[in-house]
N, C-alpha and C positions, 0 to 999 in steps of 0.2 A: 349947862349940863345936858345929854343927852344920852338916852336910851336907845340900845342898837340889840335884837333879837335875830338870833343866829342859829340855826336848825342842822341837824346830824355833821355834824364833825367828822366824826367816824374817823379820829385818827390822823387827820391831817392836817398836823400843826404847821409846815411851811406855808401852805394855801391859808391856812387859817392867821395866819401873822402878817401876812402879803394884807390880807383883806381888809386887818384892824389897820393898818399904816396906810390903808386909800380912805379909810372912812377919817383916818386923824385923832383915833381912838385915846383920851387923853385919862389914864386910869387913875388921876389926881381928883377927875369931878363925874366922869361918861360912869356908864354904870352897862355888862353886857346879859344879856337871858340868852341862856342856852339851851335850844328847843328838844335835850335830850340823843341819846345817841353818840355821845362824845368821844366813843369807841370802837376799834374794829374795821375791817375791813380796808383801811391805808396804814402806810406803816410805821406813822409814829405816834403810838396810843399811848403808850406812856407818857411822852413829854407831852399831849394834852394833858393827860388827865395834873398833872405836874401844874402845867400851867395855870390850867382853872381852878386846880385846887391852890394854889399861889396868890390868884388874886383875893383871896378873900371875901369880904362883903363887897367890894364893884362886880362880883359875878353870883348869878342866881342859877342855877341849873333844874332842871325835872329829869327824872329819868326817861330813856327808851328801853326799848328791848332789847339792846345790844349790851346798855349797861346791866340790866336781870341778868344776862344769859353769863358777863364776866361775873358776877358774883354767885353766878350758881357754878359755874368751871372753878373757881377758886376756891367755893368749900366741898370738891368733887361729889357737886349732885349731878353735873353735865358733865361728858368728854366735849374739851375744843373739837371742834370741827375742822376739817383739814383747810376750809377758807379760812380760820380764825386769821387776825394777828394780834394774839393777845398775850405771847409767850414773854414780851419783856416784861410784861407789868408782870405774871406770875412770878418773874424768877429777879425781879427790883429789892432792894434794899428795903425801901420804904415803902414796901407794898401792904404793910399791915395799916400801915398810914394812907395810903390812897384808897384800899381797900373800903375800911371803917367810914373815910369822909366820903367816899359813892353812897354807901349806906345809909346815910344819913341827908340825902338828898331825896325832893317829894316828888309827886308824879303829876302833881297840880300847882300851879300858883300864882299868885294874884295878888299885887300892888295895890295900895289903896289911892295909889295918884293915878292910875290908868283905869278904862272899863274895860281890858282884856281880861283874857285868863290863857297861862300859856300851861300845855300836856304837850307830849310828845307826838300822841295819835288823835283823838280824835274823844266825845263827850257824848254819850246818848240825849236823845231828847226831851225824854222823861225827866232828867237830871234840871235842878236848878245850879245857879255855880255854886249857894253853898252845899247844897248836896254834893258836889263836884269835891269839893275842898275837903268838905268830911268822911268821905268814901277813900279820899287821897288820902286822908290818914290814917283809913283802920289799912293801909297798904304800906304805911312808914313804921306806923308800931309793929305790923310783923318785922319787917325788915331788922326793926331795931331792938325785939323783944327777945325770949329765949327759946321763942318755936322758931327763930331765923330759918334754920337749917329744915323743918318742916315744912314751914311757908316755902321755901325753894324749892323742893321734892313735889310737891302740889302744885307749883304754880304753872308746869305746863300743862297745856290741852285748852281744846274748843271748845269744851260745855260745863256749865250752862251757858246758852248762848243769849239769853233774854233776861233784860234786868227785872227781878222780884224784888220787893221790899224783905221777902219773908224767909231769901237767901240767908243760911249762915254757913259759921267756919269756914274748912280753906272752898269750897265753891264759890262763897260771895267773894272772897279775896281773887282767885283765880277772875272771876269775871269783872272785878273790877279793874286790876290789873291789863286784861285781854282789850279792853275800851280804850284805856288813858295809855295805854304804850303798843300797842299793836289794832288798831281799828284801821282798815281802806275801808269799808263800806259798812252803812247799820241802816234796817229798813224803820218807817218813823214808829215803828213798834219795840224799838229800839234791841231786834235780834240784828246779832252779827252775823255776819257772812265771810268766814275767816282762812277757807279753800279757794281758790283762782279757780276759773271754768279749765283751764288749762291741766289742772290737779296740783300744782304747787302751793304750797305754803306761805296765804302773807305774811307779810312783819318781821321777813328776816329780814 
């Protein structure tokens, strides 16, 4: 049996099928983690998200920020973006069903047969990994609670940009969120740095 971790999709189920058939991906024993991102930007986001949500328990996924930003365009707290390609999943049959099973996926996770721990972006240093894992849940119970649509409306922006213990509400969600699905850089003080010198925006 073998474990194969697989990072932003971003949509690209042909390359992504090509890739399981050179590794000899055998979904009777293999098991795959998916580093988040499994949406957008190539253009078959639906039959990912189809797919991954098809294998069941052989696949583990965390979210990215690609996946936040579909679930905040689908209960219109975002406009798509003119780069999206997210319009099949919106206008799919079974998109209350793809919908709900993204939501219900974490932003941290960790095997108790391996010493990783796989996020999308990145873990402050302050953080131990259960602190990692407990913080990744007060970000699923929004997701999966009935401030959904608040927790969405909140969750963009860059600050706070420094982890406090004594963060609450949606700023500690917001920043924990900003860490596990949108981090390039955190100084060992564990502030983000989440503008490019160039003035762009990480983590799209």
């Amino acid at each position: 049996m073998s474990t194969y971790a697989i990072g932003d999709v971003q949509g690209c189920h042909q390359p992504l099928l090509r890739l399981l058939e050179s590794l000899r991906f055998d979904p009777a024993s293999d098991r795959l983690w998916f580093a988040g991102d499994l949406v957008n930007r190539g253009p078959e986001s639906l039959q990912v998200l189809r797919f991954v949500c098809g294998l069941g328990e052989r696949a583990v996924t965390v979210l990215g920020n690609h996946d936040l930003h579909l679930l905040a365009v689908s209960e219109g707290v975002r406009k798509a973006l003119r780069k999206d390609s997210l319009a099949a999943i919106l206008e799919a049959p079974d998109r209350e069903e793809l919908i709900g099973w993204l939501r219900r996926q974490p932003l941290a996770y960790r095997d108790d047969a391996f010493a990783h721990v796989m996020v999308h972006a990145g873990i402050p240093p302050q953080w131990s990994v259960e602190d990692t894992l407990a913080r990744s849940r007060e970000v699923e119970h929004a997701l999966q609670g009935p401030l959904y649509r608040d927790f969405l409306h909140h969750m963009y922006g860059n600050f706070p940009d420094t982890w406090d213990d004594r963060l609450e509400g949606f700023e500690r969600l917001r920043l924990i969120t900003n860490y596990l699905t949108r981090m390039r850089f955190c100084a060992a003080d564990g502030k983000l740095d989440l503008v490019m010198s160039d003035g762009l925006l990480r983590g799209d």
